[in-house]
N, C-alpha and C positions, 0 to 999 in steps of 0.2 A: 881467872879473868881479870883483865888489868884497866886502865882506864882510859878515856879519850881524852881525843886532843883538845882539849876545852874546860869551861868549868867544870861542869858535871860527870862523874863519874859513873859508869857503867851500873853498879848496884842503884846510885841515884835516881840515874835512867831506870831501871827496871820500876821501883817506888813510883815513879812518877803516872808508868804504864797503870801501874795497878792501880792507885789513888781513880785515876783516872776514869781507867774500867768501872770502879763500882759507882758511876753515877751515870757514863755515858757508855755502852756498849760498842756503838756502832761510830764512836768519835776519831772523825780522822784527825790522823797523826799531826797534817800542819795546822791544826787548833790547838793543840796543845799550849802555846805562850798564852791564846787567847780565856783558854780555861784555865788557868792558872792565874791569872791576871789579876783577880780579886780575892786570893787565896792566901794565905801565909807561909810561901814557899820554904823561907828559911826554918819556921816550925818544922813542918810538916816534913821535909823531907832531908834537907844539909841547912847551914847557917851560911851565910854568904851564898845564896842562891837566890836567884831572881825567874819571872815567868821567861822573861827573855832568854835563860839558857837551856832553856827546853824548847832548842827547835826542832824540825823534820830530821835534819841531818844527823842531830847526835844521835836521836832513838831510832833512824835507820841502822845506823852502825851500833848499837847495840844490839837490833834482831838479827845483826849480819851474823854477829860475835856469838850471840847464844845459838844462830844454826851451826854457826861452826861446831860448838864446843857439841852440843847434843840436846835440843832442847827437852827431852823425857830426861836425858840422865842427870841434866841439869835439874830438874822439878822435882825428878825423884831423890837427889840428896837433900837438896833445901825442905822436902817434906818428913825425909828421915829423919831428919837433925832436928826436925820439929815434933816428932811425934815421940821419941825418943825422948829427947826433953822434960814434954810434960805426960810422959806413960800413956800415949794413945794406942798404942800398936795393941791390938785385939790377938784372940786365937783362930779368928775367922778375917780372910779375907776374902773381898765380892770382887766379880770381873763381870765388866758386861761392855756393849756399846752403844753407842744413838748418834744416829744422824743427825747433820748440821746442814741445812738448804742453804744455798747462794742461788743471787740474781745476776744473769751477766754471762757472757760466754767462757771466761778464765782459759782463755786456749794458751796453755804453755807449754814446752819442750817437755820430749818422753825422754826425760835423764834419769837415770838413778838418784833416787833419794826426794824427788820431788811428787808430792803429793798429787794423786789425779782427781782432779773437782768434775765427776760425771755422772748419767744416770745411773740409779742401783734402787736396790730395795730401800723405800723412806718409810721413818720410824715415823714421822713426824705428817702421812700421809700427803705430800706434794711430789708425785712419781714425775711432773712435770720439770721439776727444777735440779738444775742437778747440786752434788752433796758430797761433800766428805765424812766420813765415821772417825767417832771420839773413843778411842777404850780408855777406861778407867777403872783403877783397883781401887777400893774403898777396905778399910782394915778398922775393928773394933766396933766396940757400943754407937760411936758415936758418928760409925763410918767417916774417919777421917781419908778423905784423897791421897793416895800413897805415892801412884802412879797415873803417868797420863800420856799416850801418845793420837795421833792424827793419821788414818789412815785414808787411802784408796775410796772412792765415793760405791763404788763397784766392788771392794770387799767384801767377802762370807766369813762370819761371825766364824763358820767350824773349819777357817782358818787361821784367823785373825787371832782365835785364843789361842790356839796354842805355840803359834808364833810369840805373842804377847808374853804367855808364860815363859819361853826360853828368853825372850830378851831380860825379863824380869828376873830370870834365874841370873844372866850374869851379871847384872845390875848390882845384886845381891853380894857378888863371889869380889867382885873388884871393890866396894867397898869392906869389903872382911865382915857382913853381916849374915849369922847362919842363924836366928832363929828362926823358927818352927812354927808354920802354922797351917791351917788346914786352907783349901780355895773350892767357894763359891761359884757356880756356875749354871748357866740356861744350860739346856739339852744341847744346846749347838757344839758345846764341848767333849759331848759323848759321841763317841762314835769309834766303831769297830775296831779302823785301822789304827786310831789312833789314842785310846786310851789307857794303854798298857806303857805307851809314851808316855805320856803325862804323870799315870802316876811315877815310873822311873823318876822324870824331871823332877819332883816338887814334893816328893813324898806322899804326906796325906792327901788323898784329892775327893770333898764331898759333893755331889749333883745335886740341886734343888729341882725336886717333882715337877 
């Protein structure tokens, strides 16, 4: 990933998202100069940066840049290279999902690759609203976040894992990472047709009662 037309720089942008996120959730994006504003930009994220180069525009073209690129394959290396590092990667890793409620009718185009924000089964009890699904791998003691993608609001878990599993398997194959470990999972993973798949896919595969 290369850098924008401006001061700030794509990774920069990214830093700035995440600073961000951990104090304001729900912060839209053209606030950002404003939260920043009383901050020590140049600490905090590059030297010669100011609030002022953190507008709407740059960090739109950055989530344009990370849909392009893949944003799972994208979180899944940056989390590799991180758990590798400091030895997080466990012999077990966990797969599950949970719904994320939105307010608002979000009607956009049925294109491929775009996320559908609708009713479905909520985790989070508001069958009212409608929701997209988060799957997430957790790996080790410490469940560190391996993987992450954004699914369909209207997705089933006893397809979503094993979909999730084969992306995750080539995930694996295109960065040259084979080790071994065994995968966690709700019952929604088990099932008839499909779990003589899985284990092919992924080798060990253990069910949680």
């Amino acid at each position: 990933m290369g850098s924008l037309h401006s001061a700030i720089a794509l990774g920069e942008s990214v830093v700035a998202m995440i600073i961000n996120g951990l104090v304001f959730t729900n912060r839209r994006l053209y606030l950002m100069p404003q939260f920043f504003a009383n901050k020590p930009v140049d600490k905090l994220i590059a030297e010669g940066l100011t609030a002022d180069d953190i507008t709407y525009d740059t960090l739109a073209a950055t989530l344009d840049n990370i849909w392009a690129y893949g944003e799972s394959k994208l979180y899944g290396q940056v989390a590799l290279d991180i758990a590798l590092d400091n030895g997080l990667l466990g012999a077990l890793n966990h797969l599950d999902t949970t719904s994320v409620s939105v307010e608002g009718n979000y009607d956009v185009p049925d294109e491929p690759g775009v996320i559908k924000l609708t009713h479905g089964h909520s985790k989070d009890h508001r069958p009212d609203l409608k929701q997209l699904l988060v799957s997430l791998v957790v790996t080790g003691d410490s469940r560190f976040p391996l993987w992450m993608e954004a699914l369909d609001g209207n997705s089933s878990d006893k397809v979503n894992f094993h979909e999730t599993l084969s992306r995750v398997k080539v995930f694996q194959e295109q960065i040259k990472h084979h080790g071994t470990s065994k995968w966690v999972a709700d019952s929604a993973l088990y099932t008839k047709e499909k779990r003589n798949y899985s284990a092919h896919l992924l080798g060990n595969l253990t069910l949680m009662p």
